[in-house]
Every structure is written in C-alpha cells, then in structure tokens.
C-alpha positions in Angstrom: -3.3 -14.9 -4.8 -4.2 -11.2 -4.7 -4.0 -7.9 -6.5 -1.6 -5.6 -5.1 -1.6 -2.0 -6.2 1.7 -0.3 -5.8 1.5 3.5 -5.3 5.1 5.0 -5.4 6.8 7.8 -7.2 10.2 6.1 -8.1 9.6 3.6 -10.7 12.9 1.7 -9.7 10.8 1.3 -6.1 7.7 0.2 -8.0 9.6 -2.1 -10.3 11.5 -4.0 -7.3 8.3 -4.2 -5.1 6.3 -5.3 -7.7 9.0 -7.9 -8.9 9.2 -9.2 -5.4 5.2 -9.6 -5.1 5.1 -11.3 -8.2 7.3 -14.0 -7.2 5.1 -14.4 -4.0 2.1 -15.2 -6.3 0.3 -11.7 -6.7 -0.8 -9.7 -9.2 -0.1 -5.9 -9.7 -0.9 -2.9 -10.4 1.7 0.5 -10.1 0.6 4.3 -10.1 3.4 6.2 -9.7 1.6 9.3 -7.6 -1.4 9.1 -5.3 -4.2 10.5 -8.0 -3.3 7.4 -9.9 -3.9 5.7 -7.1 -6.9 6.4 -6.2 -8.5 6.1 -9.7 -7.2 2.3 -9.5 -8.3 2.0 -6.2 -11.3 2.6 -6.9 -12.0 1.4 -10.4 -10.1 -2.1 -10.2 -10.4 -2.6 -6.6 -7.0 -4.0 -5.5 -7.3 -6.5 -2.5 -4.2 -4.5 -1.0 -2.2 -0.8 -1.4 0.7 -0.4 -1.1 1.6 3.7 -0.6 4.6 5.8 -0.2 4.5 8.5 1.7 6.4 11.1 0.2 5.4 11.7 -3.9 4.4 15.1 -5.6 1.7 16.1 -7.0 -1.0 13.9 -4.6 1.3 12.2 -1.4 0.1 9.5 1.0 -1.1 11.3 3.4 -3.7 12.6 1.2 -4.3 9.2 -0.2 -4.8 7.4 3.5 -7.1 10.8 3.9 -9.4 10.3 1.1 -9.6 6.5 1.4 -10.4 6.6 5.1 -13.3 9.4 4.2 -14.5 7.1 1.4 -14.6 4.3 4.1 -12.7 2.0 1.9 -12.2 -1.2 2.8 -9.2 -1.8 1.0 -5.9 -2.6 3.7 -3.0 -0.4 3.0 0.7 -0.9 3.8 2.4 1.8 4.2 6.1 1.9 2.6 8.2 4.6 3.8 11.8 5.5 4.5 10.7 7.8 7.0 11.5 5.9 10.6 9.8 8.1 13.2 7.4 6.6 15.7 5.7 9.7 15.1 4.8 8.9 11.6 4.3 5.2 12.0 1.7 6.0 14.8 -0.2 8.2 12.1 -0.1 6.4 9.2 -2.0 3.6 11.6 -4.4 6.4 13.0 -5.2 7.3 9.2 -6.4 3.4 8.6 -3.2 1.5 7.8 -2.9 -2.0 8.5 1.0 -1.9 8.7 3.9 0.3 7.7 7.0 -1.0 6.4 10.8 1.0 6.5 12.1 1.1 2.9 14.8 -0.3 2.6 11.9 -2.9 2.6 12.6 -6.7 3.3 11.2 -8.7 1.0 9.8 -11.5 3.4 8.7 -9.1 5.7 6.6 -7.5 3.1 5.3 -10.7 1.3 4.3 -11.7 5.0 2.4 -8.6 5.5 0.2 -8.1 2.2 -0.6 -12.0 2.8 -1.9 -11.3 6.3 -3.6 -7.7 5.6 -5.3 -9.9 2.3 -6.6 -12.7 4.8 -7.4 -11.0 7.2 -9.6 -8.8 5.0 -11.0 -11.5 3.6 -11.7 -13.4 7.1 -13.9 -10.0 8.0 -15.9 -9.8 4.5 -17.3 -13.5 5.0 
C-alpha cells in the first residue's frame, strides 16, 4: 500500500504504530527525532508522516515548519497526546492533514494514513 514514515521519540510508540501499519498493508520507516525525519523525508520520500509533537533535539513543530517552507507535498498526521484545540488548530495551520490524540486508535489511524495517501494521490494525477 504505502510507505509510512514514523517520526517519534519513544521507540515503544514507534514500535506499536509501526506494528499496527504494518498489519494494515504499509510499509515503514521510524526516526526517532525530527532531523531524522527530515533526512528520510526527503531522501526516501514516504507517501505519509507520521510526527510527534513533543521530541528533543528537533520537535514537530520545527518539522511541520521546515516541510511547509520546502513546500513538500508529503501529508502528515500529526500524533500527539496533547488535546488542546489550540494545538490541533495549529498543527492544521502548519500543513497537517489530520491530528490524532495518542492514546491513538488503531482504526482511526489506519483510516486516516489510507485517506491522506489517496487523497494525495487523487491530486498528483
């Protein structure tokens, strides 16, 4: 189906989301801070991201940032535990397709990397 790129700090997170994708069909990728995920981004070119906010070193924020100034195409779910409107409105403003409330459901999730993937793909042809 697609490649998924998995950018989150905890590796029991990254394990669990990437388990959960790969039992939907898709193919992943982890980084476990936001630098690594923008060299994956943009080396293999993942059909989806999905990002944590909160990691050292390089967070989301800075991630969503950098991709939206790049004008990357690339749809990115947002994965957070933080629940504020406040935030979710942001993370949308900054070029996310979705955001999701960890603890994540795994339908919900499956559902929304298939529909950010088509819906990419829909706008590309």
């Amino acid at each position: 189906m697609a490649l998924v790129l998995i950018v989150e700090d905890s590796s029991f997170t990254r394990r669990a989301l990437s388990k959960a994708l790969q039992a939907d069909g898709h193919a992943t990728l982890e980084a476990g801070n936001g630098y690594e995920g923008l060299e994956k981004a943009v080396i293999l070119a993942p059909d989806c991201i999905l990002l944590d906010l909160l990691m050292p070193e390089c967070n989301g924020w800075e991630v969503l940032k950098t991709l939206q100034e790049q004008g990357a195409s690339i749809p990115v779910i947002v994965v957070t535990s933080d629940i504020q409107e406040t935030v979710r409105q942001q993370c949308l403003q900054m070029g996310a397709v979705r955001v999701i409330n960890k603890p994540f459901d795994i339908d919900e999730l499956c559902k929304a990397v298939a529909l950010a993937v088509r819906q990419t793909e829909e706008t590309s042809q």
